[in-house]
N, CA, C and O atoms as a Maestro MAE file, in Angstrom:
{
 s_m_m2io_version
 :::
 2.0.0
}

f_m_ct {
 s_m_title
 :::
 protein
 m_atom[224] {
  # First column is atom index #
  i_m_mmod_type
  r_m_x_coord
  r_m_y_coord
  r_m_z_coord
  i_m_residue_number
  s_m_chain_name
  s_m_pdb_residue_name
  s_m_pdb_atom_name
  i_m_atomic_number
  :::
  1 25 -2.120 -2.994 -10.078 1 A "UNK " " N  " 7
  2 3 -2.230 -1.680 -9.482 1 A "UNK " " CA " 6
  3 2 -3.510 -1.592 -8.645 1 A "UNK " " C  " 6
  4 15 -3.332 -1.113 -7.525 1 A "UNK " " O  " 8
  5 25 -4.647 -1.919 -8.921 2 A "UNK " " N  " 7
  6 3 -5.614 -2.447 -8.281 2 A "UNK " " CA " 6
  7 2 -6.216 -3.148 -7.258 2 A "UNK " " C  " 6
  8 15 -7.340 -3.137 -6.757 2 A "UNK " " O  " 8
  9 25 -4.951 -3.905 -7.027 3 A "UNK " " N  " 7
  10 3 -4.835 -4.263 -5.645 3 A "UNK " " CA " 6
  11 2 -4.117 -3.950 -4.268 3 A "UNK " " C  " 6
  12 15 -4.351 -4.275 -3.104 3 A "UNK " " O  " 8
  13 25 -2.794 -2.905 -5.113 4 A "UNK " " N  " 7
  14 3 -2.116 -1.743 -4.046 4 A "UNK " " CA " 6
  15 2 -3.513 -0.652 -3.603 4 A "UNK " " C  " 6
  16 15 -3.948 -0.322 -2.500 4 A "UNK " " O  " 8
  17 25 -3.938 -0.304 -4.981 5 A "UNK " " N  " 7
  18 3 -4.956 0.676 -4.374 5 A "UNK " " CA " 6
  19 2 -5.877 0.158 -3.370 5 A "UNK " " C  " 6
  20 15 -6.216 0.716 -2.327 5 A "UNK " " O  " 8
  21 25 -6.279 -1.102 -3.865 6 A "UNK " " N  " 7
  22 3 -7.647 -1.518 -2.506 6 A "UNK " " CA " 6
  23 2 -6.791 -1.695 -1.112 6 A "UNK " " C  " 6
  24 15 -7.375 -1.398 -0.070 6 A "UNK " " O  " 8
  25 25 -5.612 -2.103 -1.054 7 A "UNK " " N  " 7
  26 3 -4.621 -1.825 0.053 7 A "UNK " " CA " 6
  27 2 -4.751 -0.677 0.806 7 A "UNK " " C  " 6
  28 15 -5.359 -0.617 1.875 7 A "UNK " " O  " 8
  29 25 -4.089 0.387 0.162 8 A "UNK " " N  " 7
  30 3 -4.446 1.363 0.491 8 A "UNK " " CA " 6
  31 2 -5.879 1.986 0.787 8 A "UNK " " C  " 6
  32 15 -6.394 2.311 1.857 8 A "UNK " " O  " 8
  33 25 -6.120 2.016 0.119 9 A "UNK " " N  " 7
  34 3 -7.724 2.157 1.114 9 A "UNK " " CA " 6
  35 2 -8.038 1.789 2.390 9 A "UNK " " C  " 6
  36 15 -8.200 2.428 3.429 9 A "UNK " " O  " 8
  37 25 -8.098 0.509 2.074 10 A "UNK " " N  " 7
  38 3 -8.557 -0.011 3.459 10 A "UNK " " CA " 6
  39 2 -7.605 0.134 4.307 10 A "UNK " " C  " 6
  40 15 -8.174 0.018 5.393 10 A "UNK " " O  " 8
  41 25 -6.065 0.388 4.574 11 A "UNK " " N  " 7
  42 3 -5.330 0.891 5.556 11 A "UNK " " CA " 6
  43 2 -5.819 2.366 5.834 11 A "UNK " " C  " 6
  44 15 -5.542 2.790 6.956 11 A "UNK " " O  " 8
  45 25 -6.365 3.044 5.157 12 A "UNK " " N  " 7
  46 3 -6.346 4.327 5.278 12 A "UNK " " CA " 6
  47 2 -7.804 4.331 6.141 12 A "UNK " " C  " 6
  48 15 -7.946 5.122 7.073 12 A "UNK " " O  " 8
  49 25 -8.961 3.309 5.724 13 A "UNK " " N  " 7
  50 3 -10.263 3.268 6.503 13 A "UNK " " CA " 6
  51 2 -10.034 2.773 7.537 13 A "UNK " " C  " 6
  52 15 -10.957 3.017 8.314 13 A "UNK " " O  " 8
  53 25 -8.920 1.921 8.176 14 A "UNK " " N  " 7
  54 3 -9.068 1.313 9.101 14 A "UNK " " CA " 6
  55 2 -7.262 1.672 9.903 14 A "UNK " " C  " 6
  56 15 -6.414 0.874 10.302 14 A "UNK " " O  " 8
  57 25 -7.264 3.137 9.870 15 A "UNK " " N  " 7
  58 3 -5.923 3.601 10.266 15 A "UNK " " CA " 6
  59 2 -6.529 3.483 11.651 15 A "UNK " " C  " 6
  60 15 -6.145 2.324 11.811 15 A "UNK " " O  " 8
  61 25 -7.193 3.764 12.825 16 A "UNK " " N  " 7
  62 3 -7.415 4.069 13.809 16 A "UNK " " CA " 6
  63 2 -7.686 2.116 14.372 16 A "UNK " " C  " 6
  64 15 -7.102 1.619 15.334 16 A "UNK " " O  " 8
  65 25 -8.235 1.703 13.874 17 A "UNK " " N  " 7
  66 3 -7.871 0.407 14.472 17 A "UNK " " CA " 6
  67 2 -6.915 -0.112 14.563 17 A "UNK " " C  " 6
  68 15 -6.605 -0.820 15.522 17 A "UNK " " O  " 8
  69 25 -5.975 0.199 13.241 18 A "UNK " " N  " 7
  70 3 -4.396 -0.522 12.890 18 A "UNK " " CA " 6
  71 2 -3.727 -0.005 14.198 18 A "UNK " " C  " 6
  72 15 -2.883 -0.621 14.849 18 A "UNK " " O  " 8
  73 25 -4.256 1.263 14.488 19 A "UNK " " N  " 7
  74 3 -3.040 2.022 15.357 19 A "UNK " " CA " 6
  75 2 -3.432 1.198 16.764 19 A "UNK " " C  " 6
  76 15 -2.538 1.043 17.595 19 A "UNK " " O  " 8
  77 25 -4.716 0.693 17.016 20 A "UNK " " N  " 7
  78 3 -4.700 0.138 18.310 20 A "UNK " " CA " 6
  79 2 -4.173 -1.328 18.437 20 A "UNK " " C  " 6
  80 15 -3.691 -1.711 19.503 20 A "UNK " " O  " 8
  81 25 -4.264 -2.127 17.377 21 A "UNK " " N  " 7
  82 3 -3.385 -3.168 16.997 21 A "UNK " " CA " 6
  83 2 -1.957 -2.997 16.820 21 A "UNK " " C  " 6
  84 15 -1.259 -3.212 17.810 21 A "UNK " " O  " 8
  85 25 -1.439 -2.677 15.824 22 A "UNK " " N  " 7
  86 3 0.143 -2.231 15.975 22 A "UNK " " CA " 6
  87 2 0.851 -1.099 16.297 22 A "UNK " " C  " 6
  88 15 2.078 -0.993 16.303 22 A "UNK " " O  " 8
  89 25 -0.131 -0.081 16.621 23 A "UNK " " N  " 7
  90 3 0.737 0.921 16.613 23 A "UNK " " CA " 6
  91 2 0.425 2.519 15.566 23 A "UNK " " C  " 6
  92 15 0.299 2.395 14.348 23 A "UNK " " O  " 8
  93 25 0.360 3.516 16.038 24 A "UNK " " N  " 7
  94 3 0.282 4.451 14.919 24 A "UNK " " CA " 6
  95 2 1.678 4.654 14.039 24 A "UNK " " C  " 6
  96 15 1.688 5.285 12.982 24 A "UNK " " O  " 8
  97 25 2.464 4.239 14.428 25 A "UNK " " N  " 7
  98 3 4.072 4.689 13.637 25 A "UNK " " CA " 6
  99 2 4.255 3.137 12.918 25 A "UNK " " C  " 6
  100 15 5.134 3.107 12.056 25 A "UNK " " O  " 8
  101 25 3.585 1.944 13.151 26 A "UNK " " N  " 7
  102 3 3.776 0.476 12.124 26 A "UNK " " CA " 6
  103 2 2.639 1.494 10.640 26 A "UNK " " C  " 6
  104 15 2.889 1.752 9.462 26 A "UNK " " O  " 8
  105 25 1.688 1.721 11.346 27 A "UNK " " N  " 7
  106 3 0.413 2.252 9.999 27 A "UNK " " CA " 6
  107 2 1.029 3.042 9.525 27 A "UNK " " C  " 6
  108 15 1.486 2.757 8.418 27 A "UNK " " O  " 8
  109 25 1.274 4.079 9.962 28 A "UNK " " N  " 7
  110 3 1.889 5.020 8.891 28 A "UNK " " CA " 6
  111 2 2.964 4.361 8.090 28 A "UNK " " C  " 6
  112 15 3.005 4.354 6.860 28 A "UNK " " O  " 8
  113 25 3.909 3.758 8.969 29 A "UNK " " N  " 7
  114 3 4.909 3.365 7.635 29 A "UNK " " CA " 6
  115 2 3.802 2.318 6.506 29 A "UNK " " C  " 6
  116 15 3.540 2.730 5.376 29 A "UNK " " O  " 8
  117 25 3.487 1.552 6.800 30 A "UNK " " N  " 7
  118 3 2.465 0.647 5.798 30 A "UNK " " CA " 6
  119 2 2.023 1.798 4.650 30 A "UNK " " C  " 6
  120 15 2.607 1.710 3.570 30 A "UNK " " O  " 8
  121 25 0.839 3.082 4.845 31 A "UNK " " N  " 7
  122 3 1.024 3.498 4.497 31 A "UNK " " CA " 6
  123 2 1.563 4.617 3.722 31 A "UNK " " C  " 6
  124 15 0.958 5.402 2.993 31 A "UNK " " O  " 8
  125 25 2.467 4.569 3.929 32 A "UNK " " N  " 7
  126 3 3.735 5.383 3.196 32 A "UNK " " CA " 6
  127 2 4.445 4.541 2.072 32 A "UNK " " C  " 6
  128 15 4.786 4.798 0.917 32 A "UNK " " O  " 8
  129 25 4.523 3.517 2.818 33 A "UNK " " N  " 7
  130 3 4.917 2.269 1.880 33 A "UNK " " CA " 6
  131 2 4.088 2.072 0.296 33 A "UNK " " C  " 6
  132 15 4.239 2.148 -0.923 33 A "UNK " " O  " 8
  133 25 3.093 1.758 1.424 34 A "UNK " " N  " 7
  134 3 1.614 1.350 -0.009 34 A "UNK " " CA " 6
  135 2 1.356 2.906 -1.153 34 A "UNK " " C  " 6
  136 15 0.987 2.695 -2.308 34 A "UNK " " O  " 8
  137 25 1.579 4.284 -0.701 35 A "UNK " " N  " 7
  138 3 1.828 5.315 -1.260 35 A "UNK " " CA " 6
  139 2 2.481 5.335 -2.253 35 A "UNK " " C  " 6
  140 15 2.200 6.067 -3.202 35 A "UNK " " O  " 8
  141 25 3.499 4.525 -2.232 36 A "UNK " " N  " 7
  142 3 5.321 4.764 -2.994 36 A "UNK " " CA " 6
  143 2 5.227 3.810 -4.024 36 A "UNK " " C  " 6
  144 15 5.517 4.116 -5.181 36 A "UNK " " O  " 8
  145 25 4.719 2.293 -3.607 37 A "UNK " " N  " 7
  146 3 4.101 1.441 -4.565 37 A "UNK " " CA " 6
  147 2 3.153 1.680 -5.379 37 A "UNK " " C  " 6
  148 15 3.269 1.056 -6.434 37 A "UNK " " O  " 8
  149 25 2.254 2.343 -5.303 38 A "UNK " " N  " 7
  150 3 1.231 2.707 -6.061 38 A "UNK " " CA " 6
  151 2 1.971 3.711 -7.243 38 A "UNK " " C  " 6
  152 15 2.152 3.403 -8.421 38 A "UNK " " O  " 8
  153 25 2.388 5.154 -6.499 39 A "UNK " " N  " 7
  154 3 3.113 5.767 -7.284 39 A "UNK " " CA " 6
  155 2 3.853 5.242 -8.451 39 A "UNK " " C  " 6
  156 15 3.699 5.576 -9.626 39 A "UNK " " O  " 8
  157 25 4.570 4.488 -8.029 40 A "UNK " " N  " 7
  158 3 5.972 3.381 -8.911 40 A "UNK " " CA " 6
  159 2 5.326 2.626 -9.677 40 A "UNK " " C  " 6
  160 15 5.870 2.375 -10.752 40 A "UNK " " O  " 8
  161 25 3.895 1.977 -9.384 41 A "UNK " " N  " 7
  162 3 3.271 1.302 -10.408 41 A "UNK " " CA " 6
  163 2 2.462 2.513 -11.426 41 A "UNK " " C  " 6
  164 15 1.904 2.149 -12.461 41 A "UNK " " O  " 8
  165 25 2.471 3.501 -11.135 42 A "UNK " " N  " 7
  166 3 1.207 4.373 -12.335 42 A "UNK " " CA " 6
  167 2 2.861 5.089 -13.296 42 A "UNK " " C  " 6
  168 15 2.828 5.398 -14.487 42 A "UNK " " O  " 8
  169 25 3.935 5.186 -12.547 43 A "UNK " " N  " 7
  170 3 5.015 5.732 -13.292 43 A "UNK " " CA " 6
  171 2 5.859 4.618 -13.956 43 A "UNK " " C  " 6
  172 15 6.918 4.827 -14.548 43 A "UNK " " O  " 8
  173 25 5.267 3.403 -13.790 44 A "UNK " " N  " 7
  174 3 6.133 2.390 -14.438 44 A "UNK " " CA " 6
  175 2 7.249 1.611 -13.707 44 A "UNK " " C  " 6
  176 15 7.630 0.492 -14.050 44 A "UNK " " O  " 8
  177 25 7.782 2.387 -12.560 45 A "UNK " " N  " 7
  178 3 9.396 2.249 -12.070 45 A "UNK " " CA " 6
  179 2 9.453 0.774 -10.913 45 A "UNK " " C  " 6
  180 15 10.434 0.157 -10.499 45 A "UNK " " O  " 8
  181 25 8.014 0.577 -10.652 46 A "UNK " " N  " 7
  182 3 7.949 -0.609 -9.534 46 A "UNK " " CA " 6
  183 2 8.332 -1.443 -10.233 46 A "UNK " " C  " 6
  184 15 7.277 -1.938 -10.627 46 A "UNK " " O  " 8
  185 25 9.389 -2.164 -10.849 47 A "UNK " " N  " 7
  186 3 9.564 -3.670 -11.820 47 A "UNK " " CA " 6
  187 2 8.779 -4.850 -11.479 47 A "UNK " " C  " 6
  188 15 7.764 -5.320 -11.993 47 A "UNK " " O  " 8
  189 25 9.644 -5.291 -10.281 48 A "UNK " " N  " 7
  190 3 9.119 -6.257 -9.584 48 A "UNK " " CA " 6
  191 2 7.676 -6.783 -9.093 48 A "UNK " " C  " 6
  192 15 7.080 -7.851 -9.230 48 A "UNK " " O  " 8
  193 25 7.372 -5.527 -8.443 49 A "UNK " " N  " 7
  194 3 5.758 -5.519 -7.876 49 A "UNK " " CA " 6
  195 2 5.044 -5.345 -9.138 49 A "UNK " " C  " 6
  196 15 3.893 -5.780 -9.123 49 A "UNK " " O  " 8
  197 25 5.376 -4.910 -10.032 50 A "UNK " " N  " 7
  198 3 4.787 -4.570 -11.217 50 A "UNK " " CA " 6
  199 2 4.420 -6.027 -12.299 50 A "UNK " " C  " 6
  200 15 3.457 -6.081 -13.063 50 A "UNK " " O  " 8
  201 25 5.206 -6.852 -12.152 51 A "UNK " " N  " 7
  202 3 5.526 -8.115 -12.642 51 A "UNK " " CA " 6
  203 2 4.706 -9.254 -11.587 51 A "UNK " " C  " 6
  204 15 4.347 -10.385 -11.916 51 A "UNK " " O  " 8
  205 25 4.603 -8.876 -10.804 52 A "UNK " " N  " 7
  206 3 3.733 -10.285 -9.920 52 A "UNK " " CA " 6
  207 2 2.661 -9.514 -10.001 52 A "UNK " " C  " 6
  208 15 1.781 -10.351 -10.205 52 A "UNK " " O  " 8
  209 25 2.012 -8.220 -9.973 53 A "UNK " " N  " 7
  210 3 0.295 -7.930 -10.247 53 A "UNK " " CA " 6
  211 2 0.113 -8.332 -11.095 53 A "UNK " " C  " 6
  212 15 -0.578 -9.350 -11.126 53 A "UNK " " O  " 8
  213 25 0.620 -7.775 -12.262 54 A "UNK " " N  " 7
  214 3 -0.032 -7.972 -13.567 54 A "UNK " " CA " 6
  215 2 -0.230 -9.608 -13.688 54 A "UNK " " C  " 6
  216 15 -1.263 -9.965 -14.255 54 A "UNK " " O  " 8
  217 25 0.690 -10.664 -13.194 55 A "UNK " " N  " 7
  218 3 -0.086 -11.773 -13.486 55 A "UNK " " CA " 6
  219 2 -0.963 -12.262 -12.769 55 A "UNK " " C  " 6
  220 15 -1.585 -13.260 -13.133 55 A "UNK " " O  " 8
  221 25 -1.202 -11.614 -11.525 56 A "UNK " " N  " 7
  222 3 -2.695 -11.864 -10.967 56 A "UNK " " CA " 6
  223 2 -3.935 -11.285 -11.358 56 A "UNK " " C  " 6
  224 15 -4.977 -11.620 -10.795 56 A "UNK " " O  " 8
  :::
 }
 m_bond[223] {
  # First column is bond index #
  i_m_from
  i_m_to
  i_m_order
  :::
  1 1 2 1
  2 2 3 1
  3 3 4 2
  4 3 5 1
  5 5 6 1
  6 6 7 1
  7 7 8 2
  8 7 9 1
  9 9 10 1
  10 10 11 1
  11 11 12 2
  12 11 13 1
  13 13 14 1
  14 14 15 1
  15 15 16 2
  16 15 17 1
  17 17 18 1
  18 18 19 1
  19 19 20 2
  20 19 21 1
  21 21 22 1
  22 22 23 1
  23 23 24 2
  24 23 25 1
  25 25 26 1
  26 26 27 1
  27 27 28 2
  28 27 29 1
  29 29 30 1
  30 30 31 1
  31 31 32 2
  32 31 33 1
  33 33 34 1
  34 34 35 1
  35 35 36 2
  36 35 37 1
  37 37 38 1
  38 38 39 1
  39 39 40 2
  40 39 41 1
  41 41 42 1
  42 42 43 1
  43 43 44 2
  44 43 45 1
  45 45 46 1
  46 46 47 1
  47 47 48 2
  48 47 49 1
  49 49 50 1
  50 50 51 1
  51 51 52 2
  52 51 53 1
  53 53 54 1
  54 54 55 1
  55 55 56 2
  56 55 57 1
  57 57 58 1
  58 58 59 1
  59 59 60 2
  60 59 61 1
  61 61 62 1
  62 62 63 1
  63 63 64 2
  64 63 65 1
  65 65 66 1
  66 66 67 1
  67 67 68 2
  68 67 69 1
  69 69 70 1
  70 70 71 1
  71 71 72 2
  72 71 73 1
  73 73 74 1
  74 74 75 1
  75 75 76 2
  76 75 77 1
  77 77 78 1
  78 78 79 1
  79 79 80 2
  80 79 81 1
  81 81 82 1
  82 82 83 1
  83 83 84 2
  84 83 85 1
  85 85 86 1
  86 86 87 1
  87 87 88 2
  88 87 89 1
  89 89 90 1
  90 90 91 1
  91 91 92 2
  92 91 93 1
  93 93 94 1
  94 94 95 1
  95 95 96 2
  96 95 97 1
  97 97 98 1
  98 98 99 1
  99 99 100 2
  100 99 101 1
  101 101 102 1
  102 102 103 1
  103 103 104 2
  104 103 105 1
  105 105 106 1
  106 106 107 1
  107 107 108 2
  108 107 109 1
  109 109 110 1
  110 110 111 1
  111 111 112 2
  112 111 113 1
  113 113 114 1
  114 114 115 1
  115 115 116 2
  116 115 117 1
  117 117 118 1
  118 118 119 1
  119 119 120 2
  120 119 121 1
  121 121 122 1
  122 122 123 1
  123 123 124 2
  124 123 125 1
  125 125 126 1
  126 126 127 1
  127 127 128 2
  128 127 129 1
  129 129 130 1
  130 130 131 1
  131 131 132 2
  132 131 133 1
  133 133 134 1
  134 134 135 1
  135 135 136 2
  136 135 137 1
  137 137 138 1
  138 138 139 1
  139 139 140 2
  140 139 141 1
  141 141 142 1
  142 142 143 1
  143 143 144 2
  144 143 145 1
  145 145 146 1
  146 146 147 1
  147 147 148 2
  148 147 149 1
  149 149 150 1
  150 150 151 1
  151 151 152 2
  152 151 153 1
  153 153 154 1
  154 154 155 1
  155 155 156 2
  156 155 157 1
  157 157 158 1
  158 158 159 1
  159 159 160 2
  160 159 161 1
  161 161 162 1
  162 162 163 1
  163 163 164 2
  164 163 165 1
  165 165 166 1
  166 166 167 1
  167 167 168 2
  168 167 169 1
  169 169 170 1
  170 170 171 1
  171 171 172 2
  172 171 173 1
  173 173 174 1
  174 174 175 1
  175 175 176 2
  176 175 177 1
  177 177 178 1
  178 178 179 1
  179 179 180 2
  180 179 181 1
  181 181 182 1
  182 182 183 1
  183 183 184 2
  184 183 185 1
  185 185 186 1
  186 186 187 1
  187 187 188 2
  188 187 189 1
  189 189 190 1
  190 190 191 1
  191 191 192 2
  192 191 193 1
  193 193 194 1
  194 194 195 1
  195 195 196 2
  196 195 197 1
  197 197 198 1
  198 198 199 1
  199 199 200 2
  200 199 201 1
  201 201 202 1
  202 202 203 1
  203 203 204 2
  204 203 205 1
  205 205 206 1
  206 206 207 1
  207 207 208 2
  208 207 209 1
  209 209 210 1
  210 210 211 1
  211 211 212 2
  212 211 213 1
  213 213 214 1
  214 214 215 1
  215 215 216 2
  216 215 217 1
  217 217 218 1
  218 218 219 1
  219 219 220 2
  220 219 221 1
  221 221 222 1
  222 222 223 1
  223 223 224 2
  :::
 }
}
């Protein structure tokens, strides 16, 4: 979970560069994405993503 969050972060600190690199509508989906994952990991429901963090 710890590493979605530092994800998020740093997409969120570095939204205005992302947007001059890919785009403001690639960042937002990223984070929206990284939002939903995080969520799904603190509620349990991410399986998958949930199963490859924890063994890192």
């Amino acid at each position: 979970m710890a590493t979605v969050r530092s994800w998020l972060e740093k997409a969120e600190a570095h939204r205005v560069r992302g947007a001059e690199l890919i785009g403001e509508s690639a960042v937002s989906d990223i984070i929206r994405e990284q939002k939903t994952a995080l969520r799904f990991l603190r509620e349990g429901r991410f399986t998958v993503v949930r199963m490859v963090f924890e063994k890192a």
